[in-house]
N, C-alpha and C positions, 0 to 999 in steps of 0.2 A: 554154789553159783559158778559159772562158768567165766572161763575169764576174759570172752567175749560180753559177758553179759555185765561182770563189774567192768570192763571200761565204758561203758554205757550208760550206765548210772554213773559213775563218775563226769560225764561229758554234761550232764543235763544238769540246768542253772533252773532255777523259780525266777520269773518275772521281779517278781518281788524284790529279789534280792537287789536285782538288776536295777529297779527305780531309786529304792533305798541308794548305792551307791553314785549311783549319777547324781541324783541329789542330795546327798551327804545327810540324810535323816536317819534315824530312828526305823520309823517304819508310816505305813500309814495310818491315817487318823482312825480307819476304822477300827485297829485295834486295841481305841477307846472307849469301843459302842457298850452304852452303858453306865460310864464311867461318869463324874463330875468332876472337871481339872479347873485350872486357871491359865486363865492365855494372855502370854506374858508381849507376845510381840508375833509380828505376822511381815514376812515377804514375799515377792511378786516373783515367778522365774515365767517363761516362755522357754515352750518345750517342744521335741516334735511331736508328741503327745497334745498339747496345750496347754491351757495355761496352767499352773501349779503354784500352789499356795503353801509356803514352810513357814510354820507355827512353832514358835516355841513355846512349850507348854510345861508349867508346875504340877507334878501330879504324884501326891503319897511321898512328896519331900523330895522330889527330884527334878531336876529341867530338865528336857529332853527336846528333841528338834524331830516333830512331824511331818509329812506331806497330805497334799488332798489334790485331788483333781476334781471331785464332787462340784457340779454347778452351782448346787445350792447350796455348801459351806463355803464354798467361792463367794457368793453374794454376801452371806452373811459376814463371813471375816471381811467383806469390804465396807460393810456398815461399824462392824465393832474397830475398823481400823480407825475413827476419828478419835477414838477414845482410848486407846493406845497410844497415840499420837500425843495426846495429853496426858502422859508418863501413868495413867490409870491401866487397872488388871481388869481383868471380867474373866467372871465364872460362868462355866456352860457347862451342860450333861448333853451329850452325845447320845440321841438316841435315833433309832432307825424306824421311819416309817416305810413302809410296803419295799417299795423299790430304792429306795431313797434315805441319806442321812442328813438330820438337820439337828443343830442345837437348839435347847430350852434353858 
């Protein structure tokens, strides 16, 4: 490889990475899909993005700190937030319908 061409690859960041550290998470939710965790507790950020939801989540013995920007895990972790709220966990599987991720 040329060594125009490794500084170049060196220069180039994944999105990803990028959200993760602005929002000090884990990663995103979707790299749950599939999975059944326990959610442990849910907060609110405003982004330039919009709005963003960090979840902490119990999953195979670990807490860890997700994000979502998903509309409809938006909604839903604001319905599961009253029950959070009242020091209770709730269990969900993450699963992906068509275009979209929603828990069951």
């Amino acid at each position: 490889m040329s060594k125009k061409k490794e500084k170049e690859e060196e220069e180039v960041v994944d999105f990803s990475e990028i959200s993760k550290s602005v929002l000090g998470t884990e990663d995103s939710l979707a790299a749950l899909e599939g999975e059944t965790f326990i959610i442990r507790s849910v907060e609110w950020r405003s982004t330039r993005l919009g709005e963003a939801a960090l979840v902490e989540v119990e999953h195979k013995g670990t807490i860890k700190k997700y994000h979502t920007f998903s509309r409809v895990l938006i909604d839903q972790l604001k319905e599961i937030e009253e029950y959070l709220n009242q020091g209770k966990k709730v269990r969900v599987t993450l699963e992906r319908k068509k275009r979209y991720y929603t828990f069951t």
